[in-house]
C-alpha positions in Angstrom: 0.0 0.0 0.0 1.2 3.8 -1.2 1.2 6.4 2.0 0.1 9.3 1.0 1.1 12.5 2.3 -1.7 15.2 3.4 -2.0 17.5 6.2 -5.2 18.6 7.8 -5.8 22.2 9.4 -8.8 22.7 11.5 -11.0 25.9 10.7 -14.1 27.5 12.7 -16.5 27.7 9.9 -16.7 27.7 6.1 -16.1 30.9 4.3 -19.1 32.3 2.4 -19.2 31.6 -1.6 -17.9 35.6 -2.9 -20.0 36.2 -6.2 -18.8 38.8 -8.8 -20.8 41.7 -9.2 -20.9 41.5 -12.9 -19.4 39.7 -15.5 -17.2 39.9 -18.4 -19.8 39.6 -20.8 -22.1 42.8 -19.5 -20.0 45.4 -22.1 -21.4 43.6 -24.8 -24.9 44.0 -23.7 -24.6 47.4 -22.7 -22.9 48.1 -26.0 -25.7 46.7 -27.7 -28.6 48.5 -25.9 -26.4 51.6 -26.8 -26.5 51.0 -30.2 -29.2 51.5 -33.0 -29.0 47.9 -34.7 -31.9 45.9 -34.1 -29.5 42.6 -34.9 -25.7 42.0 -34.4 -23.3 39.3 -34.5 -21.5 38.6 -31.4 -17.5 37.1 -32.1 -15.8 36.9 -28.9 -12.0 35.5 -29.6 -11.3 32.0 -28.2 -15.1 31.1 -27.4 -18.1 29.0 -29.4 -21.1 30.7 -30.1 -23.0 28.0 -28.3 -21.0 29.5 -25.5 -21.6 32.9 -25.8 -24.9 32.4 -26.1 -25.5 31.0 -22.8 -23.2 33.5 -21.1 -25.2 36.2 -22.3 -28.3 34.5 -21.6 -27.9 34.0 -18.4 -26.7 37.8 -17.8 -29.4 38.9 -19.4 -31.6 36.6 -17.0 -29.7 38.2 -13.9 -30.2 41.7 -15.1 -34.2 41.4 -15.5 -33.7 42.4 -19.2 -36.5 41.7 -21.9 -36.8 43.1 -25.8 -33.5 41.3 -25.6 -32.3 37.4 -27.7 -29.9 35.8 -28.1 -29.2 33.1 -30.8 -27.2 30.8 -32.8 -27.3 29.9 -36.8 -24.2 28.4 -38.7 -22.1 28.4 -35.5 -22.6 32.5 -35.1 -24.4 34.0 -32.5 -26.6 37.1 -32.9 -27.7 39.5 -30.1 -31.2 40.9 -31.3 -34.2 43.1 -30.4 -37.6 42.2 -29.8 
């Protein structure tokens, strides 16, 4: 049998879960509720658009937005108005 090597520290409590106030993604709904265009394509570098659509779908849950949606055709995702 392998020993294994820990080391066990005892604490009063759990810390609390810290959340983020916002998130990355918020500039790119903000820019868009700046903006005129009633349908844009979102390309953020390194990420699917499957991806992106569910980050900004679930910011746009958090923030009580509507006249908002987001979607996905040929692997592009589109932020539109409603």
């Amino acid at each position: 049998m392998v020993e294994l090597s820990f080391n066990l520290t005892p604490v009063d409590e759990k810390p609390h879960r810290r959340y983020r106030k916002g998130s990355k993604y918020d500039p790119i709904i903000e820019a868009f509720m700046a903006g005129t265009d009633d349908i844009v394509s979102v390309d953020v570098e390194g990420k699917d658009a499957n991806y992106i659509r569910t980050q900004l779908n679930k910011r746009i849950e958090a923030q009580g937005l509507s006249g908002i949606k987001v979607s996905v055709t040929n692997n592009v995702a589109y932020l539109e108005r409603e």
